[in-house]
Structure formats: structure tokens, C-alpha cells
MARBA-600551 format. One record per atom (N, C-alpha, C): x, z, y. Coordinates in steps of 0.001 Angstrom, whole numbers, padded with zeros to 6 digits, always signed. Atoms other than C-alpha are relative to their C-alpha. Example, Ala and Ser with C-alpha at 12.3 -4.5 7.8 and 13.67 -1.06 7.14 Angstrom:
// residues 2
+000890+000000-001190/+012300+007800-004500/+000900+000000+001200/-000820-000060-001190/+013670+007140-001060/-000770+000730+001090/
// end
This chain:
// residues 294
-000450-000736+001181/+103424+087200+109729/+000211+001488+000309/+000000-001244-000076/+104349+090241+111513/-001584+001197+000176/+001108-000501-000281/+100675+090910+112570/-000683+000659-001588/+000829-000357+001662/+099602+090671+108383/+000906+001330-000258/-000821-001025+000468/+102937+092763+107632/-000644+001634+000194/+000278-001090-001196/+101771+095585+110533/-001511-000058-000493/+001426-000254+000194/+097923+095266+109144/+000191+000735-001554/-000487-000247+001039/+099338+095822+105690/+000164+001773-000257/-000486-001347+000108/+100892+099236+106483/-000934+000148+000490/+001307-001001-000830/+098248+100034+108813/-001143+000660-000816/+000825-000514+000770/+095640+100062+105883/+000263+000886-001184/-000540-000993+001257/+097732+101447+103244/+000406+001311+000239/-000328-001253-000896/+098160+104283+105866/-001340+000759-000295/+001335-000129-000068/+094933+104784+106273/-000413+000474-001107/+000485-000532+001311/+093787+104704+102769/+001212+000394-001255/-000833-001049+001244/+096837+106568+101194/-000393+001157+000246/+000595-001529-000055/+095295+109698+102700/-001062+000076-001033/+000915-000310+000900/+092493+108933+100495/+000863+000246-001278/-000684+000216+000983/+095130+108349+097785/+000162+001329-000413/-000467-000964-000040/+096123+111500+098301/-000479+000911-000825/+001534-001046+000236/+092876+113173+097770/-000019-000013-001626/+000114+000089+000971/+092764+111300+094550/+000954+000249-000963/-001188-000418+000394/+096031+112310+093549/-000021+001520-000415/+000484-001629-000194/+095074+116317+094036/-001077+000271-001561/+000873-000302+000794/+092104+115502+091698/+000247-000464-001813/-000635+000606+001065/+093498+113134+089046/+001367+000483-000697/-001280-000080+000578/+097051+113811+088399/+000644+001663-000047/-000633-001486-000110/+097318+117331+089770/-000891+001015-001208/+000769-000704+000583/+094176+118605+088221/-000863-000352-001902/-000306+000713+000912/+093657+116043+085335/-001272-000359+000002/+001351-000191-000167/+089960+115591+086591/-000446-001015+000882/+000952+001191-000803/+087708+112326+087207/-000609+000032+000509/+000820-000424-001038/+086386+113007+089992/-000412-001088+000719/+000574+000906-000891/+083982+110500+091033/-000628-000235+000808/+000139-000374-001312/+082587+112145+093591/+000619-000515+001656/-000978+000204-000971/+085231+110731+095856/-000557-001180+000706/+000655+001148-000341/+082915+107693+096260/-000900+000150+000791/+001338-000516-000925/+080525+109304+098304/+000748+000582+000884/-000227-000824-001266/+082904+111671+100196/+001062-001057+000931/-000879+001012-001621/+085174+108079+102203/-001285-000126+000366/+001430+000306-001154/+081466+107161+103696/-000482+001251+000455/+000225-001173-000756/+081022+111030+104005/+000596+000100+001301/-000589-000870-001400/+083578+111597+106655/+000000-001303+000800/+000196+000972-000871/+082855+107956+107790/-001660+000337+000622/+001364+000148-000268/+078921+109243+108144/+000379+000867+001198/+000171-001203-001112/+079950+112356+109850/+000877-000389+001372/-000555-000268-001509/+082304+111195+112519/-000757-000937+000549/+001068+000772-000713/+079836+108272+113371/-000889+000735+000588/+001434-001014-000309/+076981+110984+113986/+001355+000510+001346/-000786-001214-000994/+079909+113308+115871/+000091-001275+001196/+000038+000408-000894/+081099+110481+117994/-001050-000772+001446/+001476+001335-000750/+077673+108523+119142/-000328+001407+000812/+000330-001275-000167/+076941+112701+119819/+001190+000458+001294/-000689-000456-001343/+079982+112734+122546/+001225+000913-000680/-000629-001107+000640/+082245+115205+120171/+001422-001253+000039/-001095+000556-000639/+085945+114453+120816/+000423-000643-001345/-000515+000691+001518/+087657+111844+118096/+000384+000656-000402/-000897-000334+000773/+090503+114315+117301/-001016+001469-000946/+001456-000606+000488/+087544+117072+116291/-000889-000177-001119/+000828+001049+001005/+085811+114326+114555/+000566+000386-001453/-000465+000703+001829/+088604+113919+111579/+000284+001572-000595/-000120-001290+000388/+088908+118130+111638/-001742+000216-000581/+001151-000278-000079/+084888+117973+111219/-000407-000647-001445/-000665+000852+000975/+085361+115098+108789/+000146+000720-001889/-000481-000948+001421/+087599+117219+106521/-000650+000919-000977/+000345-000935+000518/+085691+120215+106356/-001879-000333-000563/+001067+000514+000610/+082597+118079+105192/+000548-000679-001106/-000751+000455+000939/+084640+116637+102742/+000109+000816-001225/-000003-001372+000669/+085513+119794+101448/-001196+000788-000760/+001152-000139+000896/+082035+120739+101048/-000112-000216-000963/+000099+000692+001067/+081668+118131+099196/+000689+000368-001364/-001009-000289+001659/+084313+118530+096346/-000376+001456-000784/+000507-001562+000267/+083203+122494+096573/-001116-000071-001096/+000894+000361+000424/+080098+121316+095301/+000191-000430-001506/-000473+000949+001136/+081391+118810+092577/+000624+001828-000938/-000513-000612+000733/+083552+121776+091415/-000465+001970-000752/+000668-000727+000263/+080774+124113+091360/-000985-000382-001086/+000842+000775+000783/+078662+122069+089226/+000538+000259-001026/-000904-000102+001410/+081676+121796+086704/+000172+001351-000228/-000240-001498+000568/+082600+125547+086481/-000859+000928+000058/+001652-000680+000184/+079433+127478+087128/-001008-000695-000867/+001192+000420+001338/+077105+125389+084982/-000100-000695-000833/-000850+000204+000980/+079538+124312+082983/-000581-001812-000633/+000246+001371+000399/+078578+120398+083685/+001479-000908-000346/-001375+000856+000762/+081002+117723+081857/+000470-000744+001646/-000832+000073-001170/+083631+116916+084742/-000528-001627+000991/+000238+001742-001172/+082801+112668+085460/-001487+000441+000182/+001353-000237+000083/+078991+113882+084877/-000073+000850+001376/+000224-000260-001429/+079688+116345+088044/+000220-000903+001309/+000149+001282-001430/+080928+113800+090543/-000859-001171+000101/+000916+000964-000194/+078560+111408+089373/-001248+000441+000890/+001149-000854-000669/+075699+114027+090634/+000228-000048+001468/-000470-000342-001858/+077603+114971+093955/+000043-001576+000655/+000521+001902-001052/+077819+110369+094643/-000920+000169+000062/+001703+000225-000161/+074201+110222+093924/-000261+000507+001282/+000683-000353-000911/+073391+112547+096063/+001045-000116+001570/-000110+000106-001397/+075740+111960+099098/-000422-001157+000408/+000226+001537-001053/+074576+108456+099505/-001334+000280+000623/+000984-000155-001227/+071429+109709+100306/+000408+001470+001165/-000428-000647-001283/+073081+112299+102697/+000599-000847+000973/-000832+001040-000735/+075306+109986+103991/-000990-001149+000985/+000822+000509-000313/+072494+107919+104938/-000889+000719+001314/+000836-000933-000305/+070323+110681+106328/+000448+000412+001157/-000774-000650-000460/+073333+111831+108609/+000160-001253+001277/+000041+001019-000948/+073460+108124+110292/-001372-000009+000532/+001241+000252-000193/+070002+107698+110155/-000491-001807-000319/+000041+001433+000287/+070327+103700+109085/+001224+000101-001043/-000849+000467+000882/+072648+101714+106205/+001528-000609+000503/-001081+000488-000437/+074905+100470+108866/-000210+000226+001533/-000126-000432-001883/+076397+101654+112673/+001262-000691+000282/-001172+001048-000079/+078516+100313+114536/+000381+000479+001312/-000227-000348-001676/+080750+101850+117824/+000642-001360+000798/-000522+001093-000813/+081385+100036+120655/+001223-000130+000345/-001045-000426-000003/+084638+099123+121611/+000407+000351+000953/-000212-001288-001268/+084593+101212+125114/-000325+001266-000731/+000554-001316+001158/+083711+104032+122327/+002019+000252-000063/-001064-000790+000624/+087179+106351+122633/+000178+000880-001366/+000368-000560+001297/+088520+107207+119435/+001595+000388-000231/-001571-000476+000157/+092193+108362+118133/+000989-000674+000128/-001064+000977+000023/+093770+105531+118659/-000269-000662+001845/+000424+000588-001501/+092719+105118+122517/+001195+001454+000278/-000915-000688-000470/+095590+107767+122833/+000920-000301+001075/-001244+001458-000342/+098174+104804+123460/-000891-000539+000985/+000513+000729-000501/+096902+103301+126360/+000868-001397+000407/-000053+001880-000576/+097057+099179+128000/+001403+000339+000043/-001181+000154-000548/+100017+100097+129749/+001541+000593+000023/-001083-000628+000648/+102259+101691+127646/+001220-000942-000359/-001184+000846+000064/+105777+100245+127824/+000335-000740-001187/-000003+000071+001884/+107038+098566+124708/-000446-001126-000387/+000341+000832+000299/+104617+096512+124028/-000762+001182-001341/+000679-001404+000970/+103198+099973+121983/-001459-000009-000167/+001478-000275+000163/+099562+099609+122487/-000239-001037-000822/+000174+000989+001308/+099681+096441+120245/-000061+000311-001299/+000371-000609+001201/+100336+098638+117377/+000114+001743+000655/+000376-001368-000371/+098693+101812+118626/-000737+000154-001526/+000279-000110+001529/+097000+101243+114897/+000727+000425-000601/-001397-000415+000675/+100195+101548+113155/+000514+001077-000022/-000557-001322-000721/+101303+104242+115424/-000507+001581-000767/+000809-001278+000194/+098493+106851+115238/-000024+000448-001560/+000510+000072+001631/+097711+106001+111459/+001434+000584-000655/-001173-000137+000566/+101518+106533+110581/+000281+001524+000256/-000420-001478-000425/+101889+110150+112443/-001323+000386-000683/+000537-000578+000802/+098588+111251+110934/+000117+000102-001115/-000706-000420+001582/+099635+110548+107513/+001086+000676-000209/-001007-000777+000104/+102852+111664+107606/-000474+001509+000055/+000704-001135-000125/+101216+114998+108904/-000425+000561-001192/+001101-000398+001311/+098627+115237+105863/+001175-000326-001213/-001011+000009+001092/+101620+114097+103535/+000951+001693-000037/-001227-001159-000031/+103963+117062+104920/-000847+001520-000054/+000654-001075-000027/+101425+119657+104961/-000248+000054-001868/+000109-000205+001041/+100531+118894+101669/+001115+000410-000977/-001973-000064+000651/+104078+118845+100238/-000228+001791+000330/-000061-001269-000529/+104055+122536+102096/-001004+000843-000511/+001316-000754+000638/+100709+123485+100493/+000806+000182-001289/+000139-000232+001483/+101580+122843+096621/+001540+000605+000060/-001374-000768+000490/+105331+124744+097066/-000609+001544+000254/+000628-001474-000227/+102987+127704+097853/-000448+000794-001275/+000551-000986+001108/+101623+130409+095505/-000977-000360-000072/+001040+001257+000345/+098341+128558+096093/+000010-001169-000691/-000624+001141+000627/+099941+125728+095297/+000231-000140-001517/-000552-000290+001788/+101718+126707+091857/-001378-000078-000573/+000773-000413+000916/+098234+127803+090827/-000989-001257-000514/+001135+001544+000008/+096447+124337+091445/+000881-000667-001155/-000952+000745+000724/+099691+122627+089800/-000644+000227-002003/-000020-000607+001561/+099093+125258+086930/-001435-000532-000706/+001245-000340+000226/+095384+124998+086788/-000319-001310-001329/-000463+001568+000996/+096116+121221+085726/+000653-000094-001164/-000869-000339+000972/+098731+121721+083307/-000811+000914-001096/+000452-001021+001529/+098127+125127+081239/-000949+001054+000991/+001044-001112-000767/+094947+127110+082767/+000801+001449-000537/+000182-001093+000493/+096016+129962+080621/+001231+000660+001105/-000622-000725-001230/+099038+130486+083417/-000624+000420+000784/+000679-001175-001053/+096667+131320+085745/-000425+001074-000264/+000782-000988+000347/+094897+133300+083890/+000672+001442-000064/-000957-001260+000269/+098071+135619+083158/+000096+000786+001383/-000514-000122-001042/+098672+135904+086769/-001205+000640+000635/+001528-000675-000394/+094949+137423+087148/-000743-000645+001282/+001256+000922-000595/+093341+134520+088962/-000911-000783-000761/+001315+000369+000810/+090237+132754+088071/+000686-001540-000478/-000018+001621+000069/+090937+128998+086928/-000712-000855+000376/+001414+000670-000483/+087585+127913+087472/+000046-000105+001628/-000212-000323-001865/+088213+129115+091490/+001089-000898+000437/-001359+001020-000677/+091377+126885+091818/-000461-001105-000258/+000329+001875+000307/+089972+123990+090101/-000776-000136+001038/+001089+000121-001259/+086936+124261+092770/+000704-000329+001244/-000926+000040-000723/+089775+124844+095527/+000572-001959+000112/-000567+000526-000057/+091711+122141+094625/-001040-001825-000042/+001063+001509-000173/+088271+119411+093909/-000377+000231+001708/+000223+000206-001083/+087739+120545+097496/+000742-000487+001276/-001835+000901-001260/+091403+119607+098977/-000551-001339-000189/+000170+000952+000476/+091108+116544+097164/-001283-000760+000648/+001044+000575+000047/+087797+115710+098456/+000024-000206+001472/-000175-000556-001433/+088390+116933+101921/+001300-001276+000899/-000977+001019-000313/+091812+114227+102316/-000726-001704-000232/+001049+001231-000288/+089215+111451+101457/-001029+000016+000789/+001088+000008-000802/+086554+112165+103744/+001155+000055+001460/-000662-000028-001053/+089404+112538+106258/+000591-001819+000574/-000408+001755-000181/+090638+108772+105586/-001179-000450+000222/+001337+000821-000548/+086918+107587+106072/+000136+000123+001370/-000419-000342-001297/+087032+109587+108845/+000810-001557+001430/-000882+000704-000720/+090113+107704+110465/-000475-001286-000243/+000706+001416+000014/+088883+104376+108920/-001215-000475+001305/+000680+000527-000638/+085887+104374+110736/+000539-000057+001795/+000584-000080-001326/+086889+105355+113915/+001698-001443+000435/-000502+001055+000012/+089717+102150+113068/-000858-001324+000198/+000993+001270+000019/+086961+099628+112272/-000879+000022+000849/+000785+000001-000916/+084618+101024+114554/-001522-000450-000705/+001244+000834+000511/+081792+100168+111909/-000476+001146-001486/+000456-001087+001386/+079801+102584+108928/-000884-001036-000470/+000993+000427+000623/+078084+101088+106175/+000062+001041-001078/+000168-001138+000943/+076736+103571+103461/+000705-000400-001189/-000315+000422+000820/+078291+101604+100943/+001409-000401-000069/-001687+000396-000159/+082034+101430+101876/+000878+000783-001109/-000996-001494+000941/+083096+104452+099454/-000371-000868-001359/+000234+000459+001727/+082262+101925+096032/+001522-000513-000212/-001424+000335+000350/+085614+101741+094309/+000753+000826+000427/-000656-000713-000388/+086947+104250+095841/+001206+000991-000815/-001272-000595+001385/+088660+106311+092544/+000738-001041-000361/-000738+001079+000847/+089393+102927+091242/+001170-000364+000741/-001170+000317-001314/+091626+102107+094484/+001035+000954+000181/-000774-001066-000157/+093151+105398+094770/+000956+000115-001064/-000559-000544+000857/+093841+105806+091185/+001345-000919-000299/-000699+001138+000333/+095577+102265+091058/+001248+000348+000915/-000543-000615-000813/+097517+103732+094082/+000841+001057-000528/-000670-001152+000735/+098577+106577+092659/+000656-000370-001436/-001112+000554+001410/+099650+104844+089211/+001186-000785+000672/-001400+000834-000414/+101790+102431+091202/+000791+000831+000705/-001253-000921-000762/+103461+105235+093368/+000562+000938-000969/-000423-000906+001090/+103956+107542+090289/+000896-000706-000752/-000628+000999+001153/+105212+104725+088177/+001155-000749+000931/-000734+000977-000894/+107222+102643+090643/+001138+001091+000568/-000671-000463-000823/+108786+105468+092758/+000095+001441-000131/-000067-001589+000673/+108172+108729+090226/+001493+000200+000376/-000771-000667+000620/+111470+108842+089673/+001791-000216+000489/-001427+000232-001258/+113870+107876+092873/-000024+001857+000577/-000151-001408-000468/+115478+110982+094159/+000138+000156+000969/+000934+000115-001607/+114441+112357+097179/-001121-000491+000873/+001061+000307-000543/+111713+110868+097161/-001660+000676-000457/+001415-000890+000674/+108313+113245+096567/-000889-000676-000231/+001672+000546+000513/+105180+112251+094559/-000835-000706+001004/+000892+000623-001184/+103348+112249+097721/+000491-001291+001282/-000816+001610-000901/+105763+109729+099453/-000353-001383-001024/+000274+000769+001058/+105054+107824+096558/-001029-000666-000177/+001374+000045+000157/+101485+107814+096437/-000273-001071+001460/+000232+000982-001513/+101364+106282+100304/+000557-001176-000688/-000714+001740+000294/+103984+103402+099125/-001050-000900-000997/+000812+001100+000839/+101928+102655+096347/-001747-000740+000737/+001305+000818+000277/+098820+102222+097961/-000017-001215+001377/-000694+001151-000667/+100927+099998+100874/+000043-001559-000942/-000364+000979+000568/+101996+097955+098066/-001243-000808-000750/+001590+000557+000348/+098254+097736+096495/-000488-000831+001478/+000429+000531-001355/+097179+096684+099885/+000082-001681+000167/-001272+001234+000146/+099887+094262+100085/-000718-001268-000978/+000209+001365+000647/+099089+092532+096949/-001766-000411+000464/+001688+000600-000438/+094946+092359+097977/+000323-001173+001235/-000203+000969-001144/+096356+090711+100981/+000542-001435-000086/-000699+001782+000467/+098623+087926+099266/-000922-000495-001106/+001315+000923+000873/+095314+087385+096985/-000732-000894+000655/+000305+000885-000779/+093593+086340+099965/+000652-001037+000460/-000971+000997-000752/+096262+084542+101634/+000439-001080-001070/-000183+000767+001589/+096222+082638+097756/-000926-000928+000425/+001380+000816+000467/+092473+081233+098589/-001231+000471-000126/+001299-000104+000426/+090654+083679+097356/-000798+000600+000832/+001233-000608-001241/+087223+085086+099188/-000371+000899-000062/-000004-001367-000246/+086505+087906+100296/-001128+000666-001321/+000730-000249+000801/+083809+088143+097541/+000509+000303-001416/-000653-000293+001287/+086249+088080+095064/+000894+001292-000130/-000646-000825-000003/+087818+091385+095995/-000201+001034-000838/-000260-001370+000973/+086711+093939+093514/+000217-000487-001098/-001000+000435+001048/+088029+091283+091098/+001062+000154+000015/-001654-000369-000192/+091518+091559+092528/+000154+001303-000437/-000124-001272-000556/+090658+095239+092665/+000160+000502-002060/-000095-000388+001100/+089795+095528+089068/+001514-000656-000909/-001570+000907+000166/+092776+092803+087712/+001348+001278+000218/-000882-000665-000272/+095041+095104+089630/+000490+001337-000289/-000066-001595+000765/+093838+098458+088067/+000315-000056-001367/-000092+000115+000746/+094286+097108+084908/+001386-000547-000684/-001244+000077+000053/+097592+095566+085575/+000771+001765+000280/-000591-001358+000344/+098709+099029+086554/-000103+001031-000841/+000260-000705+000990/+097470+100796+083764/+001069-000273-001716/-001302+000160+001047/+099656+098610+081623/+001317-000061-000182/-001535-000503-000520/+102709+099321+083230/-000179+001069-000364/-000146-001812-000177/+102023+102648+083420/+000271+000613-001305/-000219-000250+001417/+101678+102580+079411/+001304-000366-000536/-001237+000709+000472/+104477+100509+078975/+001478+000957+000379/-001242-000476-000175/+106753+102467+080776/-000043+001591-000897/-000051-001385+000799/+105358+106023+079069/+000722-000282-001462/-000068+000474+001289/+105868+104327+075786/+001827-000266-000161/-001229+000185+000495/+109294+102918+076433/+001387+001661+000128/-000760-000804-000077/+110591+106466+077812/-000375+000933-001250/+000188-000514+001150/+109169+108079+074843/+001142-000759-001381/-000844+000594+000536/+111084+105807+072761/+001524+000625-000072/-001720-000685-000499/+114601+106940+074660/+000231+001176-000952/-000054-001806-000065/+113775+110382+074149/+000323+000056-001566/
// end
């Protein structure tokens, strides 16, 4: 039980950084960015290429990022330069990273070995404790935290405000004599850049790329982000982005007591959908009943 518990957090670690990403793009910016489906197998394509290439793991998820970033750059160039409709740009930027993504491995599926050092070969055998057992846990828990507290530290910035704003009422930026169009781009490239970073770390967890790991990827995040917004909006002291990790622990969680129900692994983007749809009606239910109060 403790091993499922400790696999539990480990993945909801993992893929709350993506959460994150989708959090930046969805809630901050108010923008379906489905692009995000192409950039977790992005930074899973690129650190596969970097590592098989000898390039150091911690390198990898900095290399990762800033391919990530591209990416969203892209997406948010599409939308504000040629003024394409917002899901219509990330649909363009998936298309085309799967065949980058592809192109970048050179096959549909890789796979490292497990004498292949990677960020989690930090912790070694003989670390007291009993620590290298969850050297998963470990690493995955201080890198998020990291990308949680930086971010927290990003959006209290004057950068920050403007992304917040960009979402909200563009016309604040505009007063303030920045572009809107330039922050939204900015901010589809954070956003894009914190999911290619969780592929990143994923892969060099699983030790395995398939071009096709990033499907569902908004849908997972977003479900993530409704349950940490909705569940834990509104405890004090506790920030959005602390929020966003728990929820996608607790998504995790329940995929895990689906299996542990019966069901097969084939049935998972049923749980996946079920579960986006259960959170969507919370999420209404509760807007609805605080509207009510008010």
C-alpha cells in the first residue's frame, strides 16, 4: 500500500508540472491551448535525442523547457500575428509536432536502458535511510516544488501582473503601454515550456518515448486544475499553484483506485473522460451555488 501511495504522489508530481503549464494557459490566460499535446512528447522527444547523445540529464529538462517554449511561441504567434482562432492555433502547432517529435527520435518508440543515468541516479544504492527506494519521490518532489515557487515568484512580478491582466481585461495592458498580443505569446510559451519540462522528467522516470504519450494531455491537466481550483481555491495559505499539484495527486489517485476496482488499462481514457466530466460538474455546481450566496 505504501509503494501505490508513494507511486501516487510520484506521478501527480510529475504531471502537476504539466498541470501547471495548463494552468498558465487556461485559467491565467483563458486560452485552449491544445498545443500542449504535442509539447509532453516534445520535451519527452528532446531529452531522449539529448540523452542517447551523452548530454547531462540535469541539461536535458533545461533543454526540454526551452523547446517547449518554442513551441507555445509558435502557437501564440499563429493566434496574434495571423490572427488564427485560438483552439484552431494549437491544433496546427499538435499536428505538426508529432511529426517533429517523431523526426527528433527518429522512430515511434525509444527506450533507455536502465544503466542510462538520469536525474534520479542522483540518490545512489547506498544512501542511508533506505532513500534510494524513493529516489522517485524525492527528486520529482524538489523539482516541483522548485517550478511551483518560481512560478509563484514569476506572476507577483510586473511580468507577471501583465500575463494575469492579459487574461482578465487586455485593455490594462494596453494602458500601461505594452502589447497584449506579446504577453499572451509570453505567457502560451511559459505554459508550454512547464509541459515539455514534465515530459521531460517523465521520460527520463519511465525510461521509455512513444510519440503518442502527449494524447489527453489538456484534458488531464485541465481536470487537474478544476479539482485544485475547486477543492483547495479557497483554503488560506494555500496558493493556486499548490492547488493545482494536489489536484492532479488526487486525479492520479482516483485513476489508480479505478484500476485497483478491475478495470484495464484500456479503459483509461474512459476513467479519464468520466473524471473530466465529473469535475466540470462540481466546478458548475459550486460557481452556481456561490452565485446564489452572493
Amino acid at each position: 500500500m505504501v509503494g501505490i501511495i508513494a507511486g501516487i504522489i510520484q506521478d501527480g508530481l510529475i504531471y502537476g508540472i504539466m498541470a501547471l503549464g495548463v494552468y498558465i494557459s487556461l485559467k491565467i490566460l483563458d486560452f485552449p491551448d491544445l498545443s500542449v499535446d504535442g509539447s509532453f512528447p516534445l520535451g519527452m522527444a528532446v531529452t531522449t535525442y539529448c540523452i542517447l547523445h551523452g548530454i547531462q540529464p540535469y541539461l536535458c529538462l533545461i533543454i526540454a523547457f526551452a523547446a517547449g517554449a518554442a513551441a507555445g511561441a509558435v502557437t501564440g504567434l499563429l493566434h496574434v500575428k495571423l490572427k488564427i482562432k485560438d483552439l484552431l492555433s494549437g491544433i496546427i502547432t499538435m499536428t505538426a509536432l508529432y511529426s517533429i517529435n517523431y523526426t527528433i527520435v527518429g522512430k515511434p518508440n525509444e527506450f533507455l536502458s536502465v544503466d542510462t543515468a538520469t536525474v534520479f541516479s542522483v540518490i545512489p544504492k547506498n544512501t542511508p535511510f533506505g532513500l534510494y527506494n524513493y529516489r522517485y519521490i524525492i527528486i520529482s518532489f524538489i523539482i516541483a516544488v522548485i517550478v511551483k515557487k518560481l512560478l509563484d515568484w514569476y506572476l507577483k512580478t510586473k511580468s507577471g501582473f501583465l500575463l494575469r491582466a492579459a487574461g482578465d481585461n487586455a485593455r490594462l495592458v494596453v494602458t500601461t503601454g505594452k502589447d497584449p498580443g506579446k504577453v499572451k505569446i509570453l505567457g502560451l510559451a511559459l505554459g508550454n515550456a512547464l509541459v515539455a519540462l514534465s515530459g521531460a522528467l517523465n521520460l527520463q522516470y519511465t525510461r521509455s518515448f512513444n510519440v503518442s504519450a502527449g494524447t489527453g494531455t489538456l484534458v488531464m491537466g485541465l481536470a487537474a486544475v478544476i479539482i485544485g481550483t475547486s477543492v483547495f481555491g479557497k483554503i488560506k495559505h494555500l496558493t493556486l499553484t499548490s492547488g493545482v499539484l494536489l489536484g492532479m495527486i488526487i486525479y492520479k489517485g482516483c485513476i489508480s483506485l479505478a484500476m485497483l476496482a478491475g478495470l484495464e488499462a484500456k479503459d483509461t481514457n474512459m476513467i479519464v473522460a468520466v473524471l473530466f466530466v465529473i469535475t466540470l460538474v462540481i466546478s458548475r455546481a459550486k460557481k452556481k451555488g456561490g452565485e446564489q450566496l452572493c
